[in-house]
C-alpha positions as CSV (number, residue, x, y, z in Angstrom):
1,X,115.5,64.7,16.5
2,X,114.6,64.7,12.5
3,X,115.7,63.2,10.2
4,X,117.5,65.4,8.8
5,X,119.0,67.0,11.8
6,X,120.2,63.0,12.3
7,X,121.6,62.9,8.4
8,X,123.7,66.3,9.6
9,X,125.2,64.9,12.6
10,X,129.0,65.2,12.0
11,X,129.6,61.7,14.2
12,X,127.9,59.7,11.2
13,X,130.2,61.9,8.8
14,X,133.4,61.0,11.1
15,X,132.3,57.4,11.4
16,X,131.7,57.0,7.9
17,X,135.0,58.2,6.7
18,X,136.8,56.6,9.7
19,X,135.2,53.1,8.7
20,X,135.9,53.1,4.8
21,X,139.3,54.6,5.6
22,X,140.3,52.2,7.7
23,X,138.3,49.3,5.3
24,X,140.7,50.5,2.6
25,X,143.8,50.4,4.6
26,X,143.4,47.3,5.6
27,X,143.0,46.0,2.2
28,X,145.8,47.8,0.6
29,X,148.3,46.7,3.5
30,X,147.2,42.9,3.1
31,X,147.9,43.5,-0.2
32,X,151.0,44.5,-0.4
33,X,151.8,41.7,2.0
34,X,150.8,39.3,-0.5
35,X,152.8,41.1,-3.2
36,X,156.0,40.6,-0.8
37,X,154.8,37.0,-0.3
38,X,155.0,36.4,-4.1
39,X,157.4,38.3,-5.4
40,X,159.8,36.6,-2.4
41,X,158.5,33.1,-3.9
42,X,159.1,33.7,-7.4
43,X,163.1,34.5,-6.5
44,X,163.4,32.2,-4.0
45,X,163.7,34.2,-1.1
46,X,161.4,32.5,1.3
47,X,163.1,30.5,3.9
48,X,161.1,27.9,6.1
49,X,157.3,27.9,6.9
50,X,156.2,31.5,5.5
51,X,152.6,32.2,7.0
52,X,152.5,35.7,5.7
53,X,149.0,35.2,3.9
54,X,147.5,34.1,6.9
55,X,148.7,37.6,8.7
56,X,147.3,39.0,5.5
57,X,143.8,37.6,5.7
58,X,143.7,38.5,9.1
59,X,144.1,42.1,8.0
60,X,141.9,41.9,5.0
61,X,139.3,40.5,7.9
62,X,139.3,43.1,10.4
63,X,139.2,45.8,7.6
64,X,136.1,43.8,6.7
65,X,134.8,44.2,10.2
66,X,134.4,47.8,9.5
67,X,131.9,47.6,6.2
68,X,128.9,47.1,8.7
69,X,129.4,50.7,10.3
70,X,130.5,52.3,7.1
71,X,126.8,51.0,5.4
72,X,124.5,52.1,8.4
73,X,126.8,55.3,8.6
74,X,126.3,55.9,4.8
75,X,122.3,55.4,5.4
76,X,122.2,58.0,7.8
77,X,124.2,60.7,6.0
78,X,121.3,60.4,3.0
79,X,118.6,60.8,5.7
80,X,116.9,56.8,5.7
81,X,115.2,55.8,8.8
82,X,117.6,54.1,11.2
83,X,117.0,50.3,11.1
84,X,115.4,49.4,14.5
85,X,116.5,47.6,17.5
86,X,116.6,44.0,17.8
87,X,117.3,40.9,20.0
88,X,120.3,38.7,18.9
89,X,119.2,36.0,17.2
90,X,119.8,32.4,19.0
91,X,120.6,30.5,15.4
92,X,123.8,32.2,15.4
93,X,124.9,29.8,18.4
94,X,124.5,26.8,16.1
95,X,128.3,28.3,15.0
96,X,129.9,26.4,17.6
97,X,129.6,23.4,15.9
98,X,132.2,25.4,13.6
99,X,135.1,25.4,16.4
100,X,135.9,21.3,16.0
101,X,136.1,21.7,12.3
102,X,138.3,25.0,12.0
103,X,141.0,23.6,14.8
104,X,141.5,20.0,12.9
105,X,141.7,22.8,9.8
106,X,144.6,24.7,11.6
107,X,146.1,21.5,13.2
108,X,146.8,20.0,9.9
109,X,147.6,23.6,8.3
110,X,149.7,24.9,10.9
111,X,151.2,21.8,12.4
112,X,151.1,19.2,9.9
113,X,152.3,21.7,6.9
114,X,148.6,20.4,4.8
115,X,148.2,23.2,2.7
116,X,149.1,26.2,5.5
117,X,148.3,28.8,2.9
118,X,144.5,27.4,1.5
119,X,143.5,25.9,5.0
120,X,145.0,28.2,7.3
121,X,144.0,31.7,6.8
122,X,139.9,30.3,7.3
123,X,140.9,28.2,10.2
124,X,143.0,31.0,12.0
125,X,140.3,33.6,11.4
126,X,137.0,31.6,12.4
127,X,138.6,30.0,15.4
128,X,139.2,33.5,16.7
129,X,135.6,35.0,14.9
130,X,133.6,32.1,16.7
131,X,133.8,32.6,19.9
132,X,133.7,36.6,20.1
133,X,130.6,36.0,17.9
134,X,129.2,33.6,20.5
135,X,129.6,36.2,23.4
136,X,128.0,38.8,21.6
137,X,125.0,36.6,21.5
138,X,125.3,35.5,24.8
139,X,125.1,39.1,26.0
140,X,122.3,40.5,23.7
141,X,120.2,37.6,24.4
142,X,118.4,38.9,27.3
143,X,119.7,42.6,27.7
144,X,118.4,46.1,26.4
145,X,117.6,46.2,22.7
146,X,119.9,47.7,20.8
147,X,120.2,49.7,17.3
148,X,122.8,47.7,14.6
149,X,125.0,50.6,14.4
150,X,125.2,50.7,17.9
151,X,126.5,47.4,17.8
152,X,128.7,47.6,15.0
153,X,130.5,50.6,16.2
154,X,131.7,48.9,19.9
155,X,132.7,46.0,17.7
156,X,134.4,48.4,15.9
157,X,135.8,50.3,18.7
158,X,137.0,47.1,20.3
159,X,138.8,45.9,17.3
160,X,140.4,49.2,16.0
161,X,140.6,51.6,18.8
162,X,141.3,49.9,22.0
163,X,144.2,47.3,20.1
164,X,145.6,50.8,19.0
165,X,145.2,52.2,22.4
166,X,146.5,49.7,24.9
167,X,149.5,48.7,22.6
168,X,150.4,52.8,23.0
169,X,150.0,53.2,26.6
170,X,151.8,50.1,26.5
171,X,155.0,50.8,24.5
172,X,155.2,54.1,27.1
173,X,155.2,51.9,30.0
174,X,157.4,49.2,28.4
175,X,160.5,51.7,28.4
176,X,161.1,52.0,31.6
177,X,160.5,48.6,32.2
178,X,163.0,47.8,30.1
179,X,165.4,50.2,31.6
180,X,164.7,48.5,35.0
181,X,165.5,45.1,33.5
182,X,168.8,46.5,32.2
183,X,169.5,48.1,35.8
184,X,169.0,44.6,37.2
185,X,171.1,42.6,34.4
186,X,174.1,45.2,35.3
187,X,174.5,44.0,38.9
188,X,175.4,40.5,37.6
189,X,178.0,38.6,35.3
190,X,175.6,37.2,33.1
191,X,173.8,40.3,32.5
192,X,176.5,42.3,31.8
193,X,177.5,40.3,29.0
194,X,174.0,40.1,27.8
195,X,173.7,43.3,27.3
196,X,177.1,43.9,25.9
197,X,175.9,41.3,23.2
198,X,172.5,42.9,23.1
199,X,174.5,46.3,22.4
200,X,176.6,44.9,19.3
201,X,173.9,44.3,16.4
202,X,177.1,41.2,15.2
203,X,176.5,39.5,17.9
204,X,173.1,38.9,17.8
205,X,173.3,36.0,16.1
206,X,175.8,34.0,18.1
207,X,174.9,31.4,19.8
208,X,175.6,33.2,23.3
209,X,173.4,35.4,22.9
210,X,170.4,33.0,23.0
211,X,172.0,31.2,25.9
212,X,172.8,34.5,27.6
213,X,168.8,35.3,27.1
214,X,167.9,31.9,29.2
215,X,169.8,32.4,31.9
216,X,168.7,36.0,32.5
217,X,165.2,34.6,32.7
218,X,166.2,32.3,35.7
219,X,167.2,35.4,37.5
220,X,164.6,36.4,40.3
221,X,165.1,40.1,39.4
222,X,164.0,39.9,35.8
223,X,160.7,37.3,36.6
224,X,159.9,40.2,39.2
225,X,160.2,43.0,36.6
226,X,158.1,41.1,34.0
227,X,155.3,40.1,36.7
228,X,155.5,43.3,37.2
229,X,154.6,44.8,33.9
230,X,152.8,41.9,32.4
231,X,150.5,41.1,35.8
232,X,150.3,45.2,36.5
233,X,150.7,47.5,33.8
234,X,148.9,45.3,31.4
235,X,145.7,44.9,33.1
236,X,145.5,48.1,34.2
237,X,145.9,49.9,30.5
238,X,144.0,47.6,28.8
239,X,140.9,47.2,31.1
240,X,140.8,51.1,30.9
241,X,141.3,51.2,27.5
242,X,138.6,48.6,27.2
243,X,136.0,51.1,28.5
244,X,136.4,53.5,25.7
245,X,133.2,51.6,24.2
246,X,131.2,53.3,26.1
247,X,132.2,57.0,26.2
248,X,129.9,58.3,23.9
249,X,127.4,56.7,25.5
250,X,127.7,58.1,29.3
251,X,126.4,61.7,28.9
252,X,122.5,59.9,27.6
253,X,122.2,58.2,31.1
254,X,123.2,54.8,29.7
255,X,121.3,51.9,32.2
256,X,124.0,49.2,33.9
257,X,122.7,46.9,31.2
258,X,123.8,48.6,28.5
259,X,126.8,49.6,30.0
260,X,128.1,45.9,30.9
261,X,126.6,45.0,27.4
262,X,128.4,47.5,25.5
263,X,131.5,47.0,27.4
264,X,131.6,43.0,26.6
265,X,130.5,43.6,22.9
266,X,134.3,45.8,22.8
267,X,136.0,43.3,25.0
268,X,134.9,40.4,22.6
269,X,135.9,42.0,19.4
270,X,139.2,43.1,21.3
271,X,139.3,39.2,22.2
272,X,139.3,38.7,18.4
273,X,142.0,41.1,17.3
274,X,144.4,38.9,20.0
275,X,143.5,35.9,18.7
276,X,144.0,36.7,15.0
277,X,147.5,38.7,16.1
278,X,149.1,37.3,19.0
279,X,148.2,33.5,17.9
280,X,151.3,33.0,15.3
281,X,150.6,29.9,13.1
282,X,153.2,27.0,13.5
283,X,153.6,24.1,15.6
284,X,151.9,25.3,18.9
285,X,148.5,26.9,17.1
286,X,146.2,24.1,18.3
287,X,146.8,24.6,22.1
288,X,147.4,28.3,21.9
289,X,144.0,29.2,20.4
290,X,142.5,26.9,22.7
291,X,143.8,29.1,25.0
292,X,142.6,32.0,22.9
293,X,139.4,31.0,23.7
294,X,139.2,31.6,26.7
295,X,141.2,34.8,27.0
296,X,138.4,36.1,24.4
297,X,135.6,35.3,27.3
298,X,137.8,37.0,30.2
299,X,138.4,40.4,27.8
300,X,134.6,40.5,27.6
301,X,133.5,39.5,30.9
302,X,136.2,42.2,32.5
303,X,135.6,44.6,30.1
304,X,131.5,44.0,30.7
305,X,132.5,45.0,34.6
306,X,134.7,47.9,34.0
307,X,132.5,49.5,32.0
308,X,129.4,49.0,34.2
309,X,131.1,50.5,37.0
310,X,132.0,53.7,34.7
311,X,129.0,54.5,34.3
312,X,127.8,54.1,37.8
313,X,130.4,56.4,38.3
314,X,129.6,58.9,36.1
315,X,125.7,58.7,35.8
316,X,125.3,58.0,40.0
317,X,128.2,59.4,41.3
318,X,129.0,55.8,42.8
319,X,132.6,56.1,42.4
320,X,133.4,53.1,44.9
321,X,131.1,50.5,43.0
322,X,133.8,51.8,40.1
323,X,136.8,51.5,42.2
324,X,135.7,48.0,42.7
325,X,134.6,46.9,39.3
326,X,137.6,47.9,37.6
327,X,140.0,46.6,40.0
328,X,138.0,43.2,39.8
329,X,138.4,43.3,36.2
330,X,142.2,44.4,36.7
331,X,143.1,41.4,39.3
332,X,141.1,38.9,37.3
333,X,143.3,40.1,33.9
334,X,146.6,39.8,35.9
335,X,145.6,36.4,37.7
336,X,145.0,35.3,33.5
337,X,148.3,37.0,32.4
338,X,149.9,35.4,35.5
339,X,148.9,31.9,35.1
340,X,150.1,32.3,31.4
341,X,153.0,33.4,32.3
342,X,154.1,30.6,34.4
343,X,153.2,28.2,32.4
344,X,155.1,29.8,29.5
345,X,158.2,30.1,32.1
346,X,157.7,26.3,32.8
347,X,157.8,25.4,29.0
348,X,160.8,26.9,28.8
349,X,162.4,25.4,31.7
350,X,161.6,22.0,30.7
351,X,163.6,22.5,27.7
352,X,166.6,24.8,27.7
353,X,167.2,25.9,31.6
354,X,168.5,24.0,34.5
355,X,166.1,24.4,37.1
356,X,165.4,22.4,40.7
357,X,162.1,20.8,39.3
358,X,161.6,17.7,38.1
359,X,159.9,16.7,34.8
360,X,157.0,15.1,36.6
361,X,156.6,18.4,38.6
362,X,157.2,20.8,35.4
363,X,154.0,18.9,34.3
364,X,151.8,19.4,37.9
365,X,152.5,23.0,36.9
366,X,151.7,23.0,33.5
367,X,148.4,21.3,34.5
368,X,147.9,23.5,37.3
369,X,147.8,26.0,35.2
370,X,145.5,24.7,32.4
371,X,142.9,24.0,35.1
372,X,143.6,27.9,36.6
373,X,142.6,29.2,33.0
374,X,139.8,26.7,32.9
375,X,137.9,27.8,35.7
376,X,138.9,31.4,35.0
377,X,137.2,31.0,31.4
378,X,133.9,29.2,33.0
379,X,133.4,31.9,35.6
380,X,133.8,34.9,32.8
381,X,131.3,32.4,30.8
382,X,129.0,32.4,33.5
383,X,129.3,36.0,34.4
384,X,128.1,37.1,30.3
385,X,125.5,34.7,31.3
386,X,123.8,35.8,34.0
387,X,124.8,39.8,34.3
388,X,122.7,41.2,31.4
389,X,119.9,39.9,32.6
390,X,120.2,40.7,36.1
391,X,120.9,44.2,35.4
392,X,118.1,44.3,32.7
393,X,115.8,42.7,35.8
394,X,116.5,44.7,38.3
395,X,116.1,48.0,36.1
396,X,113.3,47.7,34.4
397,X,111.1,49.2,37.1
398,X,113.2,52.0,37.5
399,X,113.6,53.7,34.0
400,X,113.8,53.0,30.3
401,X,116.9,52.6,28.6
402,X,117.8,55.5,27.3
403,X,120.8,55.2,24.5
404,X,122.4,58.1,22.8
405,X,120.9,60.1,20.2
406,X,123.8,60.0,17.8
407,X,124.0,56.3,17.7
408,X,120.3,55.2,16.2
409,X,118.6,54.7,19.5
410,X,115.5,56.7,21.1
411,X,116.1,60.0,23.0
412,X,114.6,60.6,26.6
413,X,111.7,61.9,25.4
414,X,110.8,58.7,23.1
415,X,112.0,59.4,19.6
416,X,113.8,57.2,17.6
417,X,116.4,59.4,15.8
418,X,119.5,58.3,13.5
């Protein structure tokens, strides 16, 4: 393909605008939350800790994330040569040294109250930057080389268009889960009055209602419904929403390295978006982005497998290596969500329910759990390791890597196009 054939492609139009679009929104909503932040100072609205300008930042950042494709895009509208293919650098591992300084940043930010609005936003966003940056180098190290814009666009995919996605699919499914949770609450005292108080918008503030809400969670019912959606549904959107990274990519015979590459790339960057959205500032930050952590390593590692056994679906028809990759990816999501869960369910019953467990074995579970996620994180760690380069081994005597046209990489019959 010419160059200027390349320069016509209507992808690099789409991506451009969809890039510097989204680079602007970003900006202009940050902005504005700001402006609120300010103008709610400057009358004395704000009431209590008021981390609105980290939230901002984190917007501002992943609009940020965005100028990368929006530049390479923009190069290959006015017809430049594609910048070529090349391995991750190693020096960008040397960022991990980062990590112990950004968390005693957001401990004394976000728990201490030291300056939560100069020291937090950089704390909140490199402790969730740093490790999706370190898996993406992980993964490159020792796969197929690939183009920048490639790159750039699954990050971009997995920080724009799989959040957007899964938290769709999501909502849809929530409903009715919802609705079965209400079905369930009806059959009992305590739920009918929680949902008569759930009903009146007056009451929402009394002091029953919050009680109410505890006691529903010690009803089997409701943990079964929430299991349910949160160990089921959940896994199941997102690790098929997490594939969308490599889509463009199946038709142009994508090899398994690749594929898992790609895929982990988007589940890393979709690791990020969770950490700088999901983590909220205040007094649990430290221990819940350690946690972050490692969910950002299982989102790439399951991700990784999901999308390798796409394409051997697609490109060789091997629709049971699929079957099995993605429901590997799925069970090892909901054992994560799962082991969260209970630990969150055991935080609360330590402190507002009256439950059959003692203190000493609230902790075993608490602990159990940590160690659960642990191994969880250092098997996904392990997995990034060692799967590139496998696949990249065990393919190189069969064919070259052949990456799409449209995304800056060589066609099948050896040119390097935009």
């Amino acid at each position: 393909m010419s160059e200027k054939v390349a320069a016509r492609d209507p992808l690099n139009l789409i991506l451009f605008i969809a890039s510097l679009g989204g680079f602007l929104l970003a900006i202009i909503l940050s902005g504005i939350i700001v402006f609120a932040n300010l103008f709610s100072d400057s009358v004395g609205m704000s009431n209590g800790p008021d981390y609105s300008i980290t939230t901002a930042a984190s917007i501002a950042f992943v609009g940020i994330c965005a100028l990368p494709t929006s530049v390479l895009s923009l190069r290959a509208l006015l017809g430049h040569s594609p910048l070529p293919p090349r391995p991750a650098s190693s020096l960008w591992l040397i960022s991990l040294v980062l990590l112990p300084l950004t968390f005693t940043l957001g401990h004394f930010a976000f728990e201490l109250g030291f300056y939560p609005n100069i020291l937090g936003p950089p704390a909140h966003i490199l402790t969730a930057l740093v490790p999706a940056l370190i898996v993406v180098i992980i993964v490159r190290r020792y796969g197929p080389l690939h183009s920048p814009r490639r790159v750039w666009g699954q990050f971009l995919i997995g920080v724009w268009a799989i959040p957007f996605t899964s938290f769709l699919f999501e909502i849809v499914f929530l409903i009715p889960t919802v609705m079965a949770i209400v079905l369930s609450l009806m059959s009992t005292e305590v739920g009918r009055r929680f949902v008569n108080i759930m009903t009146n918008p007056d009451r929402w503030l009394d002091p029953q209602a919050y009680e109410s809400a505890l006691q529903i969670l010690g009803q089997p019912s409701v943990i079964l419904i929430i299991l349910g959606y949160v160990m089921i549904l959940v896994p199941l959107i997102e690790e098929a929403a997490k594939t969308m990274v490599i889509w463009p990519l199946l038709r142009r015979r994508l090899s398994p390295a690749s594929a898992f590459i790609g895929g982990a790339i988007g589940g890393a960057a979709y690791g990020l978006f969770e950490a700088l959205f999901l983590t909220q500032p205040g007094p649990a930050w430290t221990t819940t982005m350690i946690a972050r952590v490692g969910a950002t390593m299982m989102h790439s590692f399951t991700a990784g497998l999901a999308s390798w056994g796409l394409n051997q679906a697609v490109i060789k028809r091997k629709w049971g290596a699929f079957g099995r990759a993605y429901l590997g990816a799925v069970f090892m999501h909901a054992f994560w969500n799962g082991v969260a869960l209970v630990i969150s369910f055991g935080a609360i019953a330590s402190e507002n329910l009256s439950v059959n467990l003692t203190p000493s074995m609230l902790d075993m579970i608490n602990f159990s759990g940590v160690v659960l996620l642990t191994i969880l994180s250092g098997i996904a760690l392990a997995g990034l390791v060692r799967i590139p380069r496998k696949l990249a081994r065990d393919h190189e005597h069969i064919e070259l890597d052949k990456p799409l046209e449209t995304l800056g990489e060589h066609t099948d019959r050896g040119e390097v196009v935009n």
